[in-house]
C-alpha positions in Angstrom: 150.6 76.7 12.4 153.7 77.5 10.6 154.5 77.0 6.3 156.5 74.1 7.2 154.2 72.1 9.4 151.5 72.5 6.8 150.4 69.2 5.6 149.3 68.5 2.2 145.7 67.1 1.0 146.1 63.0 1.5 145.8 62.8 -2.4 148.9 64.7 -2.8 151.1 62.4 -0.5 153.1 60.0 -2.6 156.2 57.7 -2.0 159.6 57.8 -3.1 162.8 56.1 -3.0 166.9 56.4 -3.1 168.4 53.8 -5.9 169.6 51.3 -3.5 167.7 51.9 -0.6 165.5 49.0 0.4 162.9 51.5 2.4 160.2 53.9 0.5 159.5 57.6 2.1 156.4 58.6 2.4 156.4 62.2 1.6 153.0 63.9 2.7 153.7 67.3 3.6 156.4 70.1 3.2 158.2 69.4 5.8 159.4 65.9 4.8 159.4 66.8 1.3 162.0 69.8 2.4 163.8 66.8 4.3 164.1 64.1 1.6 165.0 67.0 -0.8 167.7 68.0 1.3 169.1 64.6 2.2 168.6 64.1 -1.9 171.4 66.9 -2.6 173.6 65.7 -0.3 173.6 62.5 -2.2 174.0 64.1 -5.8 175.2 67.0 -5.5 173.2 68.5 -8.6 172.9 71.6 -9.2 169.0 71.4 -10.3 168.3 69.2 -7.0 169.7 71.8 -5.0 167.9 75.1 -7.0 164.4 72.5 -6.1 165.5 72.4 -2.2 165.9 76.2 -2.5 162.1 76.5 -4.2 160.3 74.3 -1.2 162.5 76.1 1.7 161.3 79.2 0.5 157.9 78.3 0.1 155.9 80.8 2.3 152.5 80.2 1.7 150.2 76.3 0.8 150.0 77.6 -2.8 153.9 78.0 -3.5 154.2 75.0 -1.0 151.7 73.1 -3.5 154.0 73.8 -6.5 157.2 73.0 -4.8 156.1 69.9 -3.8 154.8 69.2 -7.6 158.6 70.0 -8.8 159.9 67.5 -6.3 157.7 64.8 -7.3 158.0 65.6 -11.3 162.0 65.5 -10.5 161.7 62.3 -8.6 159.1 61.2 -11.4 162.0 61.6 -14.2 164.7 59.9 -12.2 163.0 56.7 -11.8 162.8 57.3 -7.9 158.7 58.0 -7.7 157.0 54.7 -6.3 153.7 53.9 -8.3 150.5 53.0 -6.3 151.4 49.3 -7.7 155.0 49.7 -5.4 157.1 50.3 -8.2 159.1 53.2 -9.4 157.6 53.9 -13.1 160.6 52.6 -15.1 160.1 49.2 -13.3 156.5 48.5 -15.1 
C-alpha cells in the first residue's frame, strides 16, 4: 500500500470546512488531508498553509503522516474552520 493511500485510525478522522462553504470534508486519511490542504492554499495563498501542504506531501512514512495530519487539524483548529463533534466550528460555541 503506498504513504498516501494510508488511512488513519477512525479516531483521528475529523471534519472541516471553507468559511462560506455550506458542505463539511471529512478528512480521514492523508490523502484527503493532502487534498483539502492543497485546495486550502489555492484559496489563501499563505505562506504557512503552503509550508503545511509541503509537510503532509512529504510525509513518507504513518508516523510523519500522523504528525502532518495533527498540523493540519491544529491550523484548521485556529482558523475557526475545525467542525466540533456537536457540527460546529469551535468559535461558533
Amino acid at each position: 500500500m503506498s504513504g498516501e493511500q494510508m488511512s488513519s485510525p477512525a479516531h483521528e478522522s475529523f471534519q472541516a470546512n471553507f468559511p462560506g462553504a455550506t458542505q463539511t470534508v471529512r478528512i480521514s486519511s492523508l490523502h484527503e488531508a493532502k487534498v483539502f490542504a492543497r485546495r486550502w492554499v489555492i484559496r489563501d495563498k499563505d505562506p504557512a498553509l503552503k509550508a503545511l501542504l509541503r509537510h503532509l506531501e512529504k510525509a513518507n512514512s504513518s508516523a510523519t503522516g500522523d504528525t502532518a495530519v495533527a498540523q493540519l487539524k491544529l491550523a484548521l483548529a485556529r482558523r475557526g474552520m475545525l467542525v466540533t463533534a456537536d457540527g460546529n466550528p469551535p468559535s461558533a460555541r
